[in-house]
NUNU-554457 format. One record per residue (C-alpha): z, x, y; residue in one letter. Coordinates in steps of 0.001 Angstrom, whole numbers, plus 500000, padded with zeros to 6 digits. Each point is the difference from the previous one (the first is absolute). Layout:
REM NUNU-554457
ZXYA ...
***
This chain:
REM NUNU-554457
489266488687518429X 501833500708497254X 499962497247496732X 502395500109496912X 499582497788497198X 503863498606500409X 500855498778496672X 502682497646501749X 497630497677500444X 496552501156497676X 498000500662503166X 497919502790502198X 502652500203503031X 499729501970503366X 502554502343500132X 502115499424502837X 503189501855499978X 503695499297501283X 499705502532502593X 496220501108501722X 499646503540498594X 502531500109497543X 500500499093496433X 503178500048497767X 498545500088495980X 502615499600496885X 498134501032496867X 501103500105496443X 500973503476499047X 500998501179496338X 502502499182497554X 501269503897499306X 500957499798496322X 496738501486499169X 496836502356501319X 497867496960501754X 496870499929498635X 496304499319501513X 499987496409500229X 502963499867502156X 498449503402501873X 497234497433500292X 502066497942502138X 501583502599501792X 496206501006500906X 499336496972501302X 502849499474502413X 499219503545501328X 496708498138500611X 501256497464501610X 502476502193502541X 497237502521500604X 497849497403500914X 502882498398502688X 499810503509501506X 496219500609499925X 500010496632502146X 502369501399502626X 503418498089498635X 503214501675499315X 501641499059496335X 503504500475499142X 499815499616495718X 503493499645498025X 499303500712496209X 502499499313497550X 501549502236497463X 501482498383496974X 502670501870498792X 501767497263498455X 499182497115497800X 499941499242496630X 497470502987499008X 501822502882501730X 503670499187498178X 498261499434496438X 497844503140500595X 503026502147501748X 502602498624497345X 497052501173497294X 499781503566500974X 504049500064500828X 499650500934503677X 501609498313503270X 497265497505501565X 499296502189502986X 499733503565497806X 497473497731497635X 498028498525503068X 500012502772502543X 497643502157497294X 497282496911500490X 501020499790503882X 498950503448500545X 496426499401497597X 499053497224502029X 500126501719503060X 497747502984498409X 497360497662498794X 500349498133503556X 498956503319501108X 497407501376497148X 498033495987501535X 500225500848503212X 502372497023501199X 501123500359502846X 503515499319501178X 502117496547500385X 502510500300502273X 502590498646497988X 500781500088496459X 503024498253499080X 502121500626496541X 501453496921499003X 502967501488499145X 500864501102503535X 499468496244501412X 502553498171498081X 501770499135502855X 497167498350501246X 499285497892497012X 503458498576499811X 499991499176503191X 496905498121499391X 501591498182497039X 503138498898502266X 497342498621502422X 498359498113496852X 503381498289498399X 501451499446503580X 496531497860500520X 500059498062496512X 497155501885498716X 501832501866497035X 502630499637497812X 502109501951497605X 499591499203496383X 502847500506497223X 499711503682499494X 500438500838503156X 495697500604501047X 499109498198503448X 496245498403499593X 498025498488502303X 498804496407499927X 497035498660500180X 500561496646500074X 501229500553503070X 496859501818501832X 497369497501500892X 497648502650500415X 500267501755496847X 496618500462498835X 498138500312502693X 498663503283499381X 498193499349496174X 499662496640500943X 502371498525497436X 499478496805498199X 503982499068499174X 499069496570497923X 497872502330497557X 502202503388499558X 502629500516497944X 503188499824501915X 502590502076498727X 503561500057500514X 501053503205501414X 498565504276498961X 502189502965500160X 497203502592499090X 498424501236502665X 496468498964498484X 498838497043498565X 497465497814498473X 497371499144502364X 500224496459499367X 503526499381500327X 500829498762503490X 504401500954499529X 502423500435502274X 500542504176500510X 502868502362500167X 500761501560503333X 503127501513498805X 500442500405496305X 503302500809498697X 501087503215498442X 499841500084496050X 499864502695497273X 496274500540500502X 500361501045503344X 502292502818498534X 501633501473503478X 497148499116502078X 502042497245502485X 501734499209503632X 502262497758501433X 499334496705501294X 501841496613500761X 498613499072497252X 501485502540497597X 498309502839499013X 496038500504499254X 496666500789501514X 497318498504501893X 497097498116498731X 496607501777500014X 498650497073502117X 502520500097502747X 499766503769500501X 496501499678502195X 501358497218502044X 502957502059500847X 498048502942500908X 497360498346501555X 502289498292502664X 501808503190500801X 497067501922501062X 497100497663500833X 502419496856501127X 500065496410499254X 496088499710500292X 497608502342499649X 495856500468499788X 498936501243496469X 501424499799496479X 497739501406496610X 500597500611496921X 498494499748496416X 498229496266499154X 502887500056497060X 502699500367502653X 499059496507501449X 502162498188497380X 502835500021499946X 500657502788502042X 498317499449503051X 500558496355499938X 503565500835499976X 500392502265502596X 498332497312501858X 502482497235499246X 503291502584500244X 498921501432503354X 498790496842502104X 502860497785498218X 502287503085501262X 498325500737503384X 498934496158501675X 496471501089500530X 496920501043498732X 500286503184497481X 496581501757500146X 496312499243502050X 497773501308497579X 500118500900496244X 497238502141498747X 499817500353495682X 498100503103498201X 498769499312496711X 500334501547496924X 498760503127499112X 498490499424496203X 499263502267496719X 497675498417497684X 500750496553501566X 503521499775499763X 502459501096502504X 501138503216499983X 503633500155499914X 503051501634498512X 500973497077497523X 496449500331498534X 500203503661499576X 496372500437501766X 500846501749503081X 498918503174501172X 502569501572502684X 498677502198502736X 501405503328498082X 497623498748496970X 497411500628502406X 499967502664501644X 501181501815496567X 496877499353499460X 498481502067503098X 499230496918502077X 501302500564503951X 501711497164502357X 496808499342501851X 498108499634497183X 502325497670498615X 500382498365503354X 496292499345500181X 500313498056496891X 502658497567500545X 498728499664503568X 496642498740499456X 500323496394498606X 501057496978502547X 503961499841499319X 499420496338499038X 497702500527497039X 501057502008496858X 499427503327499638X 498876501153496326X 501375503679498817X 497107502011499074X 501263503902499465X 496567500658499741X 499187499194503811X 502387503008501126X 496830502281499589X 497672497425502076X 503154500434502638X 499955503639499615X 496342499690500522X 499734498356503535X 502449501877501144X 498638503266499615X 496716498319501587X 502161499272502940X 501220503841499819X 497127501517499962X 498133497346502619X 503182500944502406X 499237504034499466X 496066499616500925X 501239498208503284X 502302502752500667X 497265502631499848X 497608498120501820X 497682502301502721X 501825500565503377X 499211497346502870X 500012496372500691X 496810498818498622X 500214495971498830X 503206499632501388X 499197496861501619X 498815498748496130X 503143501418498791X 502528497980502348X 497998496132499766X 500542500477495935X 503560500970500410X 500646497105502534X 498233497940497710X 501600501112497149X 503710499873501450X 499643496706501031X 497958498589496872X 503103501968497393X 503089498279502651X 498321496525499640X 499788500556495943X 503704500686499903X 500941497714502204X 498270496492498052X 502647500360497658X 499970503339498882X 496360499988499292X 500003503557498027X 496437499557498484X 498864499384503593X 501240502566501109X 499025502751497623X 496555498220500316X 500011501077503429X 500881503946498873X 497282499987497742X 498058498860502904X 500830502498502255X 499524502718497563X 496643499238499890X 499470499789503439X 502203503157500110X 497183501729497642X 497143498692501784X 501563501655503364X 500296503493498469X 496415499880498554X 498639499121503356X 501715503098500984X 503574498818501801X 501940502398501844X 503787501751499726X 501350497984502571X 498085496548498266X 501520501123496996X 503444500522501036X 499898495974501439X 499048498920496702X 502494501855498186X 502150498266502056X 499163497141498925X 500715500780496214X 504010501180501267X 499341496312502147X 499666498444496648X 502577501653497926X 502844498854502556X 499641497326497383X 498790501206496923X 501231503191499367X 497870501889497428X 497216501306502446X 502254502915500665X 497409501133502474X 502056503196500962X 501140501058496857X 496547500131498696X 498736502205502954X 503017502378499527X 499044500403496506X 496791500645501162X 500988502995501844X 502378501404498062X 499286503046498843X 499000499919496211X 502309502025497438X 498153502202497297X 501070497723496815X 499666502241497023X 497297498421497511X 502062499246496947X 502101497738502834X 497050498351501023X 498240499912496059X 503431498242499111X 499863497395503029X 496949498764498592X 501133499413496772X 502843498419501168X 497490497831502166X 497822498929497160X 503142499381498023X 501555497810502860X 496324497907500054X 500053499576496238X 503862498694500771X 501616502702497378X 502602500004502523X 502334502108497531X 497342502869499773X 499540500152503749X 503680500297500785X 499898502672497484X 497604501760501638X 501540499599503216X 503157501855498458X 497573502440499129X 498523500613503503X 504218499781501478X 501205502700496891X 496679502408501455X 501588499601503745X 498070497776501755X 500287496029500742X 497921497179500092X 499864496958502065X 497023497554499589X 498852498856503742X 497016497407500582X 498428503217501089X 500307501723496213X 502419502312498664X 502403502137502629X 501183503164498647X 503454501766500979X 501540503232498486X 503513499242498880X 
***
């Protein structure tokens, strides 16, 4: 049994979806006026979790993630450096993808642009105005209003007699304690410089809130299993969506809404507005890899914040390399079968102990609990004297667990194992380590200028959880 805490609702709720075995998942994706940082990799991280985790358990997801391409950010930023919207957002299009990679994220099936769904969103206006639940005001914007949905609210449990209510908001964001009336179509001014299409409604764009309904209902349908997102997307985006779509659509908009938590530096939020954000590329400058940042942002309970430490990427770096060199020992273990009974009960037992962590809400310290468990059963077995063939079920059992979390790179570490070791000159090697003792006393300029040393004498660098790897250029 699977349980989400479903924040429609503030309660621990057995997953059951639409249809048995299947699961259609809309999460938040990134606003591409910018490199996204860590705190919204963070979240990213965590609905990989959460669709890993549907798999692990035997159910088939079909996940939509947005791409916005167009709101109030991307024409201020594009009209900034002087270049058309999709030249300016394609560059950050293309850098999200990397870093989706450099984490290990694996694929949604659908990533929408919402400037290739206008169509849709217009239609979904009509449907609003032709049912009295939006209006055009002087300028030409259509907003939606509130007044009108008796449900609005439901989601952060709104109290309307003590919020400000506010009369109507054209900007796509707003103060979190103004309950407004919001654009779903907002006419075409000066600021939006050429960045505008045709509507009934005179020309314009789409509302940053509409966009995920829109997309949503073209490729998950009217109602679907999972939405996530970011605890700050609750309100007023997520709220909105909920009153647009269901006010648009006659029925229930989503089953189950699942919100990450922030992702903090020195106890405030890390974000772009504060100017305390580290983006992936700031990282692995730095010589940290994907799975060790992975590891990171994985290991506290998506509901609770996560504090930034920089300093933890070497405790990361650490287990890993534990994990690497446990996995090599069990490769080279003695011919035969010898405790390979042993070696199957704690896999079983394992397995089943990690799939029941996951699956009580995405229980992550449970179920890294129960890998640090296993290892040391895994250790015991090897000292008693386990066999090849024991070995090979328990390594198994490591590739079992990183279906799901995806820095064990069991294979990779074996390979690199066996690879055949190149004859690094010793002024290469003298210079790695004073690039190492530089990067640990965080004189991050004086390591990168060592590493142009080490690339101007013909070889690379590349920092692994394993230590250095050495290439000739």
């Amino acid at each position: 049994m699977i349980r989400f805490f479903n924040t429609l609702g503030r309660r621990m709720t057995e997953f059951t979806p639409i249809r048995e075995g299947y699961a259609g998942m809309y999460t938040c994706g990134p606003t591409v006026y910018n490199y996204a940082h860590i705190g919204n990799f963070r979240a990213y991280l965590f609905e990989d979790l959460l669709r890993r985790t549907l798999e692990y358990h035997g159910i088939k997801v079909t996940q939509v993630m947005n791409l916005t391409d167009v709101d109030d950010k991307t024409i201020r930023d594009s009209r900034a450096a002087g270049l058309p919207l999709q030249t300016f957002t394609r560059k950050y299009k293309d850098a999200f993808f990397e870093d989706l990679r450099t984490l290990r994220v694996e694929p949604a099936e659908h990533y929408p642009e919402a400037t290739a769904h206008i169509p849709e969103m217009l239609n979904m206006i009509q449907q609003l105005m032709d049912k009295g639940y939006a209006y055009q005001s002087d300028d030409g914007s259509i907003y939606f209003s509130i007044e009108k949905c008796k449900n609005y609210g439901q989601l952060v449990k709104l109290d309307f007699e003590n919020q400000r209510i506010g009369d109507r908001v054209r900007s796509d964001e707003y103060a979190k304690d103004s309950v407004a009336d919001f654009a779903l179509w907002k006419a075409w001014d000066e600021n939006d410089g050429d960045v505008k299409w045709d509507s009934p409604w005179g020309p314009g764009r789409p509302g940053w809130h509409l966009e995920c309904s829109a997309m949503s209902r073209k490729y998950l349908g009217l109602t679907f299993d999972i939405h996530t997102g970011g605890v700050d997307n609750m309100f007023p985006h997520h709220e909105d969506e909920i009153a647009q779509s269901e006010s648009a659509n006659g029925c229930k908009f989503v089953n189950y809404w699942l919100h990450c938590e922030h992702l903090t530096i020195k106890g405030q939020k890390m974000s772009k507005s504060l100017g305390n954000f580290y983006t992936l590329r700031d990282l692995t400058a730095k010589g940290w890899s994907g799975a060790e940042i992975r590891y990171l942002l994985l290991g506290t309970h998506y509901r609770s914040k996560l504090n930034f430490d920089p300093d933890a990427f070497g405790q990361a770096r650490t287990a890993l390399k534990k994990f690497h060199t446990l996995f090599t020992r069990l490769n080279a273990a003695p011919a035969g079968d010898a405790l390979m009974a042993e070696a199957k009960a704690a896999a079983e037992a394992a397995h089943a102990k990690f799939a029941d962590g996951l699956a009580d809400d995405l229980n992550i310290a449970e179920a890294l609990a129960t890998v640090h468990k296993f290892t040391r059963e895994v250790n015991g077995l090897l000292a008693k004297g386990a066999g090849h063939d024991a070995a090979a079920v328990l390594l198994d059992q490591y590739r079992d667990f990183d279906r799901v979390l995806a820095f064990l790179d069991v294979d990779s570490a074996l390979k690199a194992a066996d690879a055949p070791k190149q004859d690094v000159p010793a002024e290469i090697l003298e210079l790695a380590q004073k690039r190492a003792e530089a990067k640990k006393a965080k004189d991050f300029a004086a390591a990168d200028a060592i590493r142009a040393q080490i690339n101007a004498a013909g070889w690379a660098v590349k920092d692994t959880p394993a230590g250095p790897e050495f290439s000739k250029l």
